[in-house]
C-alpha positions as CSV (number, residue, x, y, z in Angstrom):
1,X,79.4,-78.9,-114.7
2,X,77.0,-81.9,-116.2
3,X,78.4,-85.0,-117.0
4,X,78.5,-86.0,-120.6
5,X,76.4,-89.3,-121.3
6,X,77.1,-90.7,-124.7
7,X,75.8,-94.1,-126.5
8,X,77.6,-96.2,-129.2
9,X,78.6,-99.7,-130.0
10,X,81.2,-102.0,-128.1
11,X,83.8,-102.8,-131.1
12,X,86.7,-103.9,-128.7
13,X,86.9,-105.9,-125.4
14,X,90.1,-107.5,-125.6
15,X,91.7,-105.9,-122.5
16,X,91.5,-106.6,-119.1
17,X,88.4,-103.8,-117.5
18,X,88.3,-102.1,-120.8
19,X,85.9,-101.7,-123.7
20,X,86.1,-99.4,-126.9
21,X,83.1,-97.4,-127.6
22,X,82.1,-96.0,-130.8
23,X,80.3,-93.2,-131.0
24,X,78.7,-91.4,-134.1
25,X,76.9,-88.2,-134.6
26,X,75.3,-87.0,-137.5
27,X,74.9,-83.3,-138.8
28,X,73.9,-81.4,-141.3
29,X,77.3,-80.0,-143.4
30,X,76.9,-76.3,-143.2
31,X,77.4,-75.4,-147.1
32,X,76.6,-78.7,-148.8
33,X,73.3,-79.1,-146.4
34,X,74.1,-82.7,-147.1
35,X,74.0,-85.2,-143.8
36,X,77.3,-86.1,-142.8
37,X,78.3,-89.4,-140.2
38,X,81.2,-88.9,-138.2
39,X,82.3,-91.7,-135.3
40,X,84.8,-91.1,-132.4
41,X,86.0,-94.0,-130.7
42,X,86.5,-93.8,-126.6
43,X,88.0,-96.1,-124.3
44,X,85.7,-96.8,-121.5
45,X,86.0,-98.6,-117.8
46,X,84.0,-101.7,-117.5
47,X,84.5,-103.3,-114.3
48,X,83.0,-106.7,-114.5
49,X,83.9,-107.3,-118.3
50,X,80.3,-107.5,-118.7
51,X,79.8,-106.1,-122.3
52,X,80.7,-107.9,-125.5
53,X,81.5,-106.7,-128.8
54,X,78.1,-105.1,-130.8
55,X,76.4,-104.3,-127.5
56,X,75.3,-100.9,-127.3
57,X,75.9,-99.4,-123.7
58,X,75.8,-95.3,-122.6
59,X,78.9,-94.6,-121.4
60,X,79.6,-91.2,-119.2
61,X,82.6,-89.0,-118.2
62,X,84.5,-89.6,-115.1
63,X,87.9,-89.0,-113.5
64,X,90.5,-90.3,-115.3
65,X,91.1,-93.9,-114.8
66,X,94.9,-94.4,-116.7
67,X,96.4,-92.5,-119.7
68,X,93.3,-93.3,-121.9
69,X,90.8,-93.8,-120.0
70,X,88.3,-91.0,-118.9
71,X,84.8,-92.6,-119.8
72,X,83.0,-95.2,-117.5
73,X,80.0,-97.6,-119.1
74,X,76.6,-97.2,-117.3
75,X,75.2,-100.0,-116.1
């Protein structure tokens, strides 16, 4: 089965090898045909502590890395 890549914006660095990512979609609501933004928020393995907050990185599905954890930024 595919991986998942996703893209969204770093809101959260403060922990040690960890950033959180979030991610919003937009669709079309099915009876109001009005456009609708909803954003999911993922904690995601960064090694290096590389990103900051506001960057926008792709972040992908991996193995789980702790009891959050299950997404990994692309570098």
């Amino acid at each position: 089965m595919p991986k998942r890549i996703l893209q969204g914006v770093v809101t959260s660095n403060a922990n040690e090898q960890t950033v959180t990512v979030s991610v919003e979609r937009r669709f079309k609501h099915p009876v109001l045909k009005k456009t609708i933004r909803k954003s999911k928020k993922y904690r995601a393995h960064d090694e290096n502590n590389q990103f900051n907050v506001g960057d926008t990185v792709r972040i992908v599905e991996c193995a789980p890395k702790s009891k959050t954890k299950r997404w990994e930024v692309l570098v």
